[in-house]
C-alpha positions as CSV (number, residue, x, y, z in Angstrom):
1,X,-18.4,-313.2,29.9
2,X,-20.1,-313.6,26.9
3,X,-17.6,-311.5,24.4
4,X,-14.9,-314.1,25.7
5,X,-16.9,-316.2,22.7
6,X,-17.3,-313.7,20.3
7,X,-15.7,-314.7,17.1
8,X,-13.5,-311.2,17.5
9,X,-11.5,-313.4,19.9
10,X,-7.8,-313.4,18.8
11,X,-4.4,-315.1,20.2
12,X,-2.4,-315.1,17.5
13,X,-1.1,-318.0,16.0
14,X,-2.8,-320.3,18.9
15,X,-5.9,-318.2,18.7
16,X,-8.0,-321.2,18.1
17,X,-6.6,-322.7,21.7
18,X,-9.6,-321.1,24.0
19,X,-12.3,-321.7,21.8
20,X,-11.3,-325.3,21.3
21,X,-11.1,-326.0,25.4
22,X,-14.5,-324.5,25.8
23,X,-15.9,-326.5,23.4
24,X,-13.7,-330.0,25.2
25,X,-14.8,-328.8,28.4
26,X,-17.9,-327.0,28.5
27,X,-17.1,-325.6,32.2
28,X,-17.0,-322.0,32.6
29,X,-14.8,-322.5,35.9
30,X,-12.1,-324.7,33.9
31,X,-12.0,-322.1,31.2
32,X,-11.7,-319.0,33.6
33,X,-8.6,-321.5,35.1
34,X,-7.1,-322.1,31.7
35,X,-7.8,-318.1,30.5
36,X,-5.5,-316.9,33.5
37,X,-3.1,-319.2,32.6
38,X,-2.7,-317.7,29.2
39,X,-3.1,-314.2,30.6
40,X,0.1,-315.0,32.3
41,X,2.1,-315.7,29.4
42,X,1.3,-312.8,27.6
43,X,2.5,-310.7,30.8
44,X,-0.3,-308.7,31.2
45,X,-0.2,-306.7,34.5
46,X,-2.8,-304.3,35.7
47,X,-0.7,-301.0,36.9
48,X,2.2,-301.6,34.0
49,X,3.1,-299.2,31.7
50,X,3.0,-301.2,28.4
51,X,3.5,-300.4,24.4
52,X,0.1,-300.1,22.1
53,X,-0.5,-299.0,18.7
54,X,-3.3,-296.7,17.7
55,X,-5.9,-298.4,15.8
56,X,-8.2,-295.7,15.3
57,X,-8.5,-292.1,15.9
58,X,-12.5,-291.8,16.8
59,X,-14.4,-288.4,17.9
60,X,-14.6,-289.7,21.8
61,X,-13.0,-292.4,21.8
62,X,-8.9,-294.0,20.6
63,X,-8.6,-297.5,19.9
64,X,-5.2,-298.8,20.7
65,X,-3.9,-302.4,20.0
66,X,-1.6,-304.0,23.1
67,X,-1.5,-307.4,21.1
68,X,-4.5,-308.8,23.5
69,X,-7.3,-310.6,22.2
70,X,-9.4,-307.2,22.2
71,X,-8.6,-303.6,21.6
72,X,-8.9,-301.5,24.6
73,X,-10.5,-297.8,24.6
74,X,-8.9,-294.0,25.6
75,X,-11.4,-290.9,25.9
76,X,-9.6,-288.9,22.9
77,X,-9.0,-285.9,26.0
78,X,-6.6,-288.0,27.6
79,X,-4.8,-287.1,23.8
80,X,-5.7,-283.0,23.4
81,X,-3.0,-281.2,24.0
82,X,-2.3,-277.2,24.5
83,X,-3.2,-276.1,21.3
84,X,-6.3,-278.5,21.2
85,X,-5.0,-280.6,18.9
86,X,-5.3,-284.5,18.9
87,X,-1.5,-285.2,17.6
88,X,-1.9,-288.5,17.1
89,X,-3.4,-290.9,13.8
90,X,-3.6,-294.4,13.4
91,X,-0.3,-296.7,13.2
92,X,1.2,-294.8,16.4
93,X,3.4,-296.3,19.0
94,X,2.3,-295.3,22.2
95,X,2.7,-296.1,25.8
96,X,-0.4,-296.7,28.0
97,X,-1.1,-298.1,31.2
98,X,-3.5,-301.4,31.8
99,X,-5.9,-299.9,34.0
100,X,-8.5,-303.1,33.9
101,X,-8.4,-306.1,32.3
102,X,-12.1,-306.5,31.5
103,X,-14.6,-304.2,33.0
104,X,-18.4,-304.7,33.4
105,X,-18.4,-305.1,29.5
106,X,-15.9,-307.1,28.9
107,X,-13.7,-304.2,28.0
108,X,-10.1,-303.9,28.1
109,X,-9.2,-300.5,30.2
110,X,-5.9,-298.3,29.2
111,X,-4.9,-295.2,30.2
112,X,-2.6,-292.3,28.9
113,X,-2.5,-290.2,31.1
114,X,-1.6,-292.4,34.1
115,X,1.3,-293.7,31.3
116,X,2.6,-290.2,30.7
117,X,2.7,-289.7,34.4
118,X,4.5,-292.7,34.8
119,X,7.4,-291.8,32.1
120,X,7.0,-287.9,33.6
121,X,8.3,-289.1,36.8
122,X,11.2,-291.0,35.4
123,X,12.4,-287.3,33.7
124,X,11.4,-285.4,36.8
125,X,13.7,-287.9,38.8
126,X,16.6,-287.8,36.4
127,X,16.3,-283.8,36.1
128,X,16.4,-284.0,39.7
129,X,19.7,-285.6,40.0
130,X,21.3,-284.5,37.6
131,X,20.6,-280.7,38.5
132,X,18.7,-280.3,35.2
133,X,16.3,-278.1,34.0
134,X,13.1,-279.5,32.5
135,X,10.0,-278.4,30.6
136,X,6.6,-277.7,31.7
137,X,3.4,-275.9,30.8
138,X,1.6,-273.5,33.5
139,X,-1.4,-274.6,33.3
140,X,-3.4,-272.1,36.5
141,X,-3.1,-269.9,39.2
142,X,-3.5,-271.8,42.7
143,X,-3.3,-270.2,46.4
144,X,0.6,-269.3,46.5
145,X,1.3,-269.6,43.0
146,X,1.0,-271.5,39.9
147,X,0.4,-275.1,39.0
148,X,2.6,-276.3,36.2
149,X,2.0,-279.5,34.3
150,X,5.5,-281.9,33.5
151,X,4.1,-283.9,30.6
152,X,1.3,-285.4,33.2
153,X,1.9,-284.7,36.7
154,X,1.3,-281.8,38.6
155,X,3.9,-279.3,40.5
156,X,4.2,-276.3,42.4
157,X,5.6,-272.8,40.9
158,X,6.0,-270.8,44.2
159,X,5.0,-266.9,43.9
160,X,8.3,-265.9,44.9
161,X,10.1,-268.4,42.3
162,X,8.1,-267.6,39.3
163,X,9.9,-264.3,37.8
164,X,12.6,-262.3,38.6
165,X,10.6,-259.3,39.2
166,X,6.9,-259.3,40.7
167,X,4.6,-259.9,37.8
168,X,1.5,-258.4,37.5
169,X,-0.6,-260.1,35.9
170,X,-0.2,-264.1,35.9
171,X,-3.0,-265.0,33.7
172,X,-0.4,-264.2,30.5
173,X,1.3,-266.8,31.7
174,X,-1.1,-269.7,31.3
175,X,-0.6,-272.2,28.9
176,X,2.9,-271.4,27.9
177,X,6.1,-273.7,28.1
178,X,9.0,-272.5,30.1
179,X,12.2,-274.5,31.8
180,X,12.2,-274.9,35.2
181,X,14.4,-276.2,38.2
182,X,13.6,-278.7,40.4
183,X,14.1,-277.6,44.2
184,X,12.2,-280.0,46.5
185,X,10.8,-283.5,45.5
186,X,9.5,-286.0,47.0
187,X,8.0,-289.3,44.5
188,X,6.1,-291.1,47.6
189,X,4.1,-287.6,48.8
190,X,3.7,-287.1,44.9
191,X,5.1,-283.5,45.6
192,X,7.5,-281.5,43.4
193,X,8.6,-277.8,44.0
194,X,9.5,-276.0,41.0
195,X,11.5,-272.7,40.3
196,X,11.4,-270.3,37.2
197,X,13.7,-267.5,38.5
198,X,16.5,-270.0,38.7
199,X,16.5,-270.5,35.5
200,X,16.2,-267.0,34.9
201,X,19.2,-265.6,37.1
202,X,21.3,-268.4,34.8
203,X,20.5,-267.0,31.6
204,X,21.0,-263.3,32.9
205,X,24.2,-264.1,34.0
206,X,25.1,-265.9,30.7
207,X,23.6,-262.9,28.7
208,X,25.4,-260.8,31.0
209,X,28.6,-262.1,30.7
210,X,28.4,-262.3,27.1
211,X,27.0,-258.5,26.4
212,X,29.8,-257.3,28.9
213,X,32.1,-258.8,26.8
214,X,30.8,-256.7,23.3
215,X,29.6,-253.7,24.6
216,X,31.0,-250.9,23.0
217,X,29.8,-247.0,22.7
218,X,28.3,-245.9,19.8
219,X,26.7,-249.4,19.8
220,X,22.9,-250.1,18.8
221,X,21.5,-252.9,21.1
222,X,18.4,-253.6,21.8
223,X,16.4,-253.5,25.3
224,X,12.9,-253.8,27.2
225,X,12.2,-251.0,29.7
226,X,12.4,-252.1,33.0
227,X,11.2,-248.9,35.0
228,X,10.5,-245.2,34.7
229,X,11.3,-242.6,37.0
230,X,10.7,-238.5,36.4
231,X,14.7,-237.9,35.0
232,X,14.7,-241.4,32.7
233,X,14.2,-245.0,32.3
234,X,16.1,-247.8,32.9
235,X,16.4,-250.3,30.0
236,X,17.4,-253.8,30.3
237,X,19.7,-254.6,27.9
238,X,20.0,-258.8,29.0
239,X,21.7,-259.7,31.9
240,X,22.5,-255.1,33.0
241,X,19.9,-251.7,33.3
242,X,21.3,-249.2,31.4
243,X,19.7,-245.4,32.6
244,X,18.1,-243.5,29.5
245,X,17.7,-240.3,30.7
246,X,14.6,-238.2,29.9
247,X,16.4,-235.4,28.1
248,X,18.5,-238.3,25.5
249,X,14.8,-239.7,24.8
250,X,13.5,-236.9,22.3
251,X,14.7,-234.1,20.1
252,X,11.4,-232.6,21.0
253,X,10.3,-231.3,24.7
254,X,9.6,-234.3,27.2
255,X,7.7,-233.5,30.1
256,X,7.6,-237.0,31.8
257,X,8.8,-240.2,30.6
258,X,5.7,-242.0,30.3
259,X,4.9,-239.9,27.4
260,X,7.4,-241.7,25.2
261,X,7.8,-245.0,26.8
262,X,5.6,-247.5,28.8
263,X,7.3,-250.1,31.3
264,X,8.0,-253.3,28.9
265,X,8.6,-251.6,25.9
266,X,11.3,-253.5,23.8
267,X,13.2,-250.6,22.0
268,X,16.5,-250.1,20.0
269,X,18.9,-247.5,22.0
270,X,22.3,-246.6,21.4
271,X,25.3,-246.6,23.7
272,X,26.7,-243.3,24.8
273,X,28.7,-244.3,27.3
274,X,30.0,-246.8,29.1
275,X,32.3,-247.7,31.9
276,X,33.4,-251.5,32.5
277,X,34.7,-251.0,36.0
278,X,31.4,-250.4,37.5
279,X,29.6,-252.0,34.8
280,X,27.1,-248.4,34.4
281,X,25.8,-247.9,31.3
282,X,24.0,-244.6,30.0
283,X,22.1,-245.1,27.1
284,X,20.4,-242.7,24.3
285,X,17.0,-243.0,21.9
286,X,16.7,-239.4,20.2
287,X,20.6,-240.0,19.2
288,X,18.8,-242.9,17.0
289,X,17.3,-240.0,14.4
290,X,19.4,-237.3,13.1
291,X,19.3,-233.7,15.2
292,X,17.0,-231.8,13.3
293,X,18.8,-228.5,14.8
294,X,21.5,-229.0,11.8
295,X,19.1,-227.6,9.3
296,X,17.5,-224.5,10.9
297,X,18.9,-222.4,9.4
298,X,17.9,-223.2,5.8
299,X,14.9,-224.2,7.5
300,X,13.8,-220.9,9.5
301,X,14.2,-217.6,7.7
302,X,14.0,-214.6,10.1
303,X,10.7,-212.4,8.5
304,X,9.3,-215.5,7.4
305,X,5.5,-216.5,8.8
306,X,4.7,-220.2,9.9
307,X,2.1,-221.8,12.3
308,X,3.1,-224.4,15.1
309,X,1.5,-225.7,18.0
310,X,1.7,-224.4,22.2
311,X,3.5,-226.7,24.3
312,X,4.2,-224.9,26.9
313,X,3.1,-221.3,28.6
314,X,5.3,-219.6,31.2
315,X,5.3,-215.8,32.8
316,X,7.7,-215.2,30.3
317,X,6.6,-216.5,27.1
318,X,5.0,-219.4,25.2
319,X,7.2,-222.1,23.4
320,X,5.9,-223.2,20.1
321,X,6.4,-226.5,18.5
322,X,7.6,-225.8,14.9
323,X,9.1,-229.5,13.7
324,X,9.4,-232.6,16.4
325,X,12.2,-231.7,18.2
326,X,12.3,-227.9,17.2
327,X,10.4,-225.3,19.2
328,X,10.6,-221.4,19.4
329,X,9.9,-218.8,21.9
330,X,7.0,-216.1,21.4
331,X,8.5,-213.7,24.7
332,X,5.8,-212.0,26.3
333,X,7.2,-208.7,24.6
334,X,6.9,-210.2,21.0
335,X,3.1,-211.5,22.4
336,X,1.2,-207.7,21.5
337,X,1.8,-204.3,20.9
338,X,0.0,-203.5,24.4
339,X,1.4,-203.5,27.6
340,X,-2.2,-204.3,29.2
341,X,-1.6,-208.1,28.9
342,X,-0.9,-209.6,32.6
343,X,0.1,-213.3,31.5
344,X,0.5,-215.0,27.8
345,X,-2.5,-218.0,29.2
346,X,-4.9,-214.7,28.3
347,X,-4.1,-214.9,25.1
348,X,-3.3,-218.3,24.2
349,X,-3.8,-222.0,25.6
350,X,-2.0,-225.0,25.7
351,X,-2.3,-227.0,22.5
352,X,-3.1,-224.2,20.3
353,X,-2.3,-224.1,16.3
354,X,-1.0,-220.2,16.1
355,X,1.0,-218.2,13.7
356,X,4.1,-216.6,14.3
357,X,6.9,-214.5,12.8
358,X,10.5,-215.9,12.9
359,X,12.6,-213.3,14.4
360,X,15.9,-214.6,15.0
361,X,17.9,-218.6,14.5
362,X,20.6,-219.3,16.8
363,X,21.1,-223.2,16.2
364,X,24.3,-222.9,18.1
365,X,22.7,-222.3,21.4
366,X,19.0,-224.3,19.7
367,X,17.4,-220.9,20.3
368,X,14.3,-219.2,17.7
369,X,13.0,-216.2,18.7
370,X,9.3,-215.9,17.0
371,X,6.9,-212.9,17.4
372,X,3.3,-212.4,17.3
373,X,2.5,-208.6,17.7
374,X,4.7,-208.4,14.5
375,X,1.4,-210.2,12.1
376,X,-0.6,-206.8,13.0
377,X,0.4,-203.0,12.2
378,X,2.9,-201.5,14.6
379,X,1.2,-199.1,16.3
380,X,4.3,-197.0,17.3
381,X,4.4,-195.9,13.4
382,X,1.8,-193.5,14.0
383,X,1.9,-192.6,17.6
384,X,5.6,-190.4,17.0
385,X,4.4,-188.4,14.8
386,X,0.9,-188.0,15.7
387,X,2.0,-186.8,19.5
388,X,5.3,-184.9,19.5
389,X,6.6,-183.6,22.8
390,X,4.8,-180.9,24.5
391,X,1.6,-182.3,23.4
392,X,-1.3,-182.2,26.2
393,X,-3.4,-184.7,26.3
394,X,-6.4,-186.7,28.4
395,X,-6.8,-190.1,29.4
396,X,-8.2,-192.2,32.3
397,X,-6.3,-194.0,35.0
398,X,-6.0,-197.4,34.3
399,X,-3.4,-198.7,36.2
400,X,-1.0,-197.3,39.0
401,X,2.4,-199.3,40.3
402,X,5.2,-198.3,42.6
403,X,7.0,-197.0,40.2
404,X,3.5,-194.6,38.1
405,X,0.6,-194.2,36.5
406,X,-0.4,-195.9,33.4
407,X,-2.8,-193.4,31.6
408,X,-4.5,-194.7,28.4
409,X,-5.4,-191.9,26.1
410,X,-8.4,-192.6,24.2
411,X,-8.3,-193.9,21.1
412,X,-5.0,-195.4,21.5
413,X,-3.7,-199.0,22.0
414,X,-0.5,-198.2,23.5
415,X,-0.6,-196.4,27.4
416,X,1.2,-193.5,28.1
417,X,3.3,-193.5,31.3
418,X,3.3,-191.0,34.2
419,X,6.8,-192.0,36.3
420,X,6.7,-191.0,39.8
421,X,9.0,-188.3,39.7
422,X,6.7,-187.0,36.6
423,X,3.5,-186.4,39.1
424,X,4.8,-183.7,41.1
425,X,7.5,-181.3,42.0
426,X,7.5,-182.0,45.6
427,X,11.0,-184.4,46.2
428,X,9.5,-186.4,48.7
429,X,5.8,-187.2,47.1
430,X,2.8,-189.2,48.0
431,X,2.7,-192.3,46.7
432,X,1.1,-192.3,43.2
433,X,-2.0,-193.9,44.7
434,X,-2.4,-191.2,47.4
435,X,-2.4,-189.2,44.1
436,X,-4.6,-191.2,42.1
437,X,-7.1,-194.0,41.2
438,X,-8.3,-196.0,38.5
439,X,-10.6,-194.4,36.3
440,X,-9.3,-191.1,37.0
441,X,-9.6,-188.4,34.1
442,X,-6.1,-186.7,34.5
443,X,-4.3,-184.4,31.1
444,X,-1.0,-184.7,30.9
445,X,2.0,-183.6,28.5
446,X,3.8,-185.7,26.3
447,X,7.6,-185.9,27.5
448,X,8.6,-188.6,25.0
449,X,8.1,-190.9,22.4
450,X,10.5,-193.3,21.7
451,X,9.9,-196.2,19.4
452,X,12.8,-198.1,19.6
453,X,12.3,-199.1,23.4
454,X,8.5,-198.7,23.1
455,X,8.3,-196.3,25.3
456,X,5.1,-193.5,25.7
457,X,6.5,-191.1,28.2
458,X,3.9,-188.5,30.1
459,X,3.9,-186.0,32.6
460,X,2.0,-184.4,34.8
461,X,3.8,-181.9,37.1
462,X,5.1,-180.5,34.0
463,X,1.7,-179.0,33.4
464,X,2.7,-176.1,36.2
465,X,5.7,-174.1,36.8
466,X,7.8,-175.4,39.2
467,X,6.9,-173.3,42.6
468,X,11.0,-173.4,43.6
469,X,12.0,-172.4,40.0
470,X,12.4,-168.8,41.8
471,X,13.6,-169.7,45.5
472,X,17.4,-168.4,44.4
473,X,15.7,-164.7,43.0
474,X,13.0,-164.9,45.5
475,X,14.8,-165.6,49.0
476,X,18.4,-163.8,49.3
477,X,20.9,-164.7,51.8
478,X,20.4,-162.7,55.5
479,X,16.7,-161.8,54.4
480,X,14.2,-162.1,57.1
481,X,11.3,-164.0,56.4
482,X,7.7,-165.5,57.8
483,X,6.3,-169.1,57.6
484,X,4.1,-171.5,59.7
485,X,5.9,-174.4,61.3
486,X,5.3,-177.6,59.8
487,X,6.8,-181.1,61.2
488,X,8.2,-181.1,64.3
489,X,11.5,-183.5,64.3
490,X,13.9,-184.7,66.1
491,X,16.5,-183.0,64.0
492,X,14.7,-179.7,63.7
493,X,11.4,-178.4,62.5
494,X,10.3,-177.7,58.7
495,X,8.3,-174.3,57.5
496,X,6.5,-173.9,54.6
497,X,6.8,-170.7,53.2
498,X,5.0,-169.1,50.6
499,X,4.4,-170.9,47.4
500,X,4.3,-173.7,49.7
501,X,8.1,-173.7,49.1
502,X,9.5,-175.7,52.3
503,X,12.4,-174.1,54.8
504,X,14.3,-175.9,57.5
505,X,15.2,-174.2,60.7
506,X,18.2,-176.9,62.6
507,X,17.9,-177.5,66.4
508,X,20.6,-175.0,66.1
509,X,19.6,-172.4,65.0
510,X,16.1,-172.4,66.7
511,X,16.5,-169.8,69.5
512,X,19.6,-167.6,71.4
513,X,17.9,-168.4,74.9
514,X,17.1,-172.1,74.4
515,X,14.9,-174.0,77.6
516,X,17.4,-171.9,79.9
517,X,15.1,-169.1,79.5
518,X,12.1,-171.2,79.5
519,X,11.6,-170.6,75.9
520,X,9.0,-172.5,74.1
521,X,9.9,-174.9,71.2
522,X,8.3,-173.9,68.4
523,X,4.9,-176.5,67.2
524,X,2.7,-177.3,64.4
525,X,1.0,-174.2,62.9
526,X,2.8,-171.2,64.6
527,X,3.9,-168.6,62.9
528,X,7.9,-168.6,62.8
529,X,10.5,-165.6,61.5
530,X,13.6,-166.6,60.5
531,X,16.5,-165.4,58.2
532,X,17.5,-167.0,55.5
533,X,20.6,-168.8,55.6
534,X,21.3,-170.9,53.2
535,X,19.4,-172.0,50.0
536,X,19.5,-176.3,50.1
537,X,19.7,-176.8,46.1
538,X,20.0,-180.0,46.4
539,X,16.8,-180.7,48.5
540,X,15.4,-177.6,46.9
541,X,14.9,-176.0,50.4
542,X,15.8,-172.7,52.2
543,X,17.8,-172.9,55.3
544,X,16.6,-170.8,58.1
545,X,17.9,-169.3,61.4
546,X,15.9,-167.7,64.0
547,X,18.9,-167.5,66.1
548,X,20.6,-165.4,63.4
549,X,17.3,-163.1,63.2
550,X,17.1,-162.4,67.1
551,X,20.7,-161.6,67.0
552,X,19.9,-158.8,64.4
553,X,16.9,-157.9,66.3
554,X,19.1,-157.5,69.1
555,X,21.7,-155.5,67.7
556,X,19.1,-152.8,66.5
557,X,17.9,-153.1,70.2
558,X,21.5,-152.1,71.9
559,X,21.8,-149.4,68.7
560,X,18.3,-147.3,69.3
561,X,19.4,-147.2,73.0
562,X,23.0,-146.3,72.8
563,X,21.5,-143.3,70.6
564,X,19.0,-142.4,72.9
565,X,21.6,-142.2,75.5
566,X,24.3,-140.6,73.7
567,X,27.0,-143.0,74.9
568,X,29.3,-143.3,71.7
569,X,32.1,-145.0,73.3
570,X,30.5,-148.7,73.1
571,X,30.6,-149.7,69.6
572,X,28.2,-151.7,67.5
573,X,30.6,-154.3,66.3
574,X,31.3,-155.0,70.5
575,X,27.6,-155.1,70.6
576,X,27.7,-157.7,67.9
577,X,29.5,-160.3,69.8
């Protein structure tokens, strides 16, 4: 009790009334009586929120003045707010709380914070009623969600109540101010449920409302993507998602979305359409720069070389990244001179700086046609005149298809091709690999050589006279002939007569006696005579009958005995039928 006597002590205008009863009295028990009394009329109440003024603004420590015969004492904390500023200097009106009267020191104890909760819980309650919003800071994550601090008492920010979309990361949200709706309190638990998507949906559907009303096409407005799929993005725009589709984002090639955009974005987009009744908007970005395709023209000049980078290799070609937004195809054709390349990733890769020759604009369909065999010599110039047709020549083998055989003469870039029906003069051939294989030497003449369609044209069979050239001189209709039997079919059986040129003798026409007589059908590898019926120039056969020739044999038969005889009166065209 000794500060009681201090000379600091100060009433007022009847400051001098305590010292002068202790000194009447001298009895520390009629004094404590007498200083109650006077506590009394000065209304001082421990628990009360009362008015102070800042005295002095210390390091630790604020001195505040509630017009008691002391100052009492906050820890400057109790003052630091967000920022970590101390916004308060002395001469400031505050409200504080009497925690203590006098404390083992004879201090007077106040308290802000228990003051700003005090005056917080008189705005939570009025927000409360009046279906309010009201500010608040987040001050950390909890189990469930977020606590958030209302000017000095704590609530609860629900997971589900904090955004209207799952956020993932919370921690950006500490130590901001938002405005929030009360849903559940309850003053005597000390327990107040807070929500920040209510607030949310309230504004969208203001901001809604109020875009829906001024949204027009052709309009620039600005958005934050919301989410990206493969064919676009959808952007909000404030209160509706309008759908920017992937192939509206770029002049230039787009292969995904996230290549352009990432989820959160704020970008300026423009309106291309949109349709009030069901409230769909579709939106576009590249439409925000002008379309570089209007200047091609005086831009590209066919003949003219320029570089540009691979974006993109298929079987048919590479495209080639000229400008942004402007790209030309190199077609495999325009890749080399030589047929030998299999795919254009030989040659080049993705991301590649390459030089090219424009060979044709067409900014109507957004279409440049570049080439690359055209930077070296073309090596058709020399082949025409260096190989004119009827030239033999040799190569090797070096690749064989359905359709030929690819022979590269030596020396040469360009192969020379050997068709199918170029390797021999049988109709119904061997399949060129039954023929041939890689690495084969094989000569060959030159058939053709045509520049235009890049075409190197060789044969093979033409190296020989064509073994049927002669069947019309050679085999004459009704001549009697020899040959081995070949296939045996169901149709008939084939001969091969000589010069290997083929005959075909018909079920037909195989024998006068047929199985009646226990004839034999003709197999594989006997010999067969026949007469020739027909020539097949179509199939470039001859048609043969051994019927026909044992009707003749016959008929000379029935003639050499009717002469030995002397019978005269049968004749020989009787005979004949």
């Amino acid at each position: 009790m000794a500060s009681i006597f201090s000379d600091k002590v100060n009433l007022g205008d009847k400051g001098g009334f305590l010292k002068q009863t202790m000194v009447a009295t001298q009895n520390l028990s009629d004094f404590k009586t007498l200083f109650e009394e006077r506590l009394k009329n000065f209304n001082l109440e421990e628990g009360k929120l009362i008015n102070g003024t800042v005295v002095s603004v210390g390091r630790d420590m604020v001195a505040v003045d509630i017009g008691f015969k002391s100052e009492g004492y906050i820890p400057v904390e109790e003052f630091i707010n967000f920022d970590g500023v101390v916004p308060i200097k002395p001469g400031d009106s505050i409200k504080v709380v009497l925690e203590q009267i006098e404390d083992d020191n004879g201090q007077l104890i106040l308290s802000k914070e228990r003051a700003d909760a005090l005056e917080a819980w008189d705005n939570v309650a009025e927000a409360f009623e009046k279906d309010a919003a009201i500010d608040g800071v987040i001050v950390n994550k909890i189990k469930g969600g977020m606590s958030v601090n209302l000017g000095g008492i704590k609530a609860f920010l629900p997971g589900s109540q904090i955004d209207l979309k799952p956020i993932k990361s919370l921690d950006r949200l500490i130590g901001h101010k938002y405005q929030f709706k009360i849903i559940k309190l309850n003053k005597a638990k000390g327990n107040i449920v807070l929500s920040r998507r209510v607030v949310l949906e309230k504004e969208r559907e203001s901001q809604k409302k109020q875009l829906l009303e001024n949204l027009r096409e052709g309009q620039v407005v600005k958005g934050v993507v919301k989410n990206l799929t493969e064919y676009g993005a959808f952007v909000d725009l404030g209160g509706i998602d309008g759908l920017l589709h992937i192939t509206d984002m770029s002049w230039g090639r787009a292969g995904h979305p996230n290549e352009i955009f990432s989820v959160g974005d704020e970008i300026d987009v423009v309106v291309l359409k949109y349709d009030p009744k069901t409230e769909k908007v579709s939106l576009g970005y590249k439409q925000l720069k002008p379309d570089p395709w209007k200047e091609v023209r005086e831009k590209y000049i066919p003949g003219e070389k320029l570089q540009g980078k691979v974006v993109n290799i298929t079987d048919y070609g590479i495209f080639v990244e000229l400008a942004e937004g402007i790209e030309g195809l190199v077609h495999i054709s325009e890749l080399s001179w030589s047929k030998k390349m299999k795919h254009p990733s030989k040659m080049v890769k993705q991301g590649d700086i390459i030089e090219a020759v424009v060979l044709d604009v067409d900014p109507d369909n957004r279409r440049i046609s570049l080439g690359t065999k055209q930077l070296e010599p073309n090596p058709w110039d020399g082949l025409v005149g260096k190989y004119p047709a009827g030239t033999v020549v040799q190569g090797t083998v070096r690749n064989i298809t359905d359709f030929g055989v690819f022979v590269g003469i030596e020396g040469e870039e360009i192969d020379g091709l050997v068709h199918v029906s170029d390797l021999t003069w049988e109709k119904n051939g061997k399949h060129p690999s039954e023929l041939f294989k890689k690495g084969d030497t094989v000569s060959a003449i030159v058939l053709t050589v045509d520049k235009a369609n890049e075409r190197f044209a060789l044969g093979i069979k033409q190296l020989s006279d064509d073994p049927r050239a002669n069947i019309a001189r050679k085999y004459k209709t009704g001549a009697v002939i020899s040959g081995v039997v070949g296939q045996v079919t169901d149709r008939g059986i084939f001969v091969t007569l000589e010069d290997d040129i083929p005959g075909f003798i018909a079920n037909s026409e195989l024998s006068l006696h047929g199985k009646d007589t226990g004839a034999e059908r003709p197999k594989e590898g006997d010999p067969v005579t026949a007469v020739v019926k027909k020539l097949d120039s179509k199939d470039n056969r001859v048609l043969l009958s051994v019927k026909a020739h044992e009707k003749a044999l016959e008929k000379e038969h029935m003639k050499e005995f009717l002469s030995q005889q002397g019978d005269s009166s049968v004749k020989l065209q009787d005979i004949a039928k």
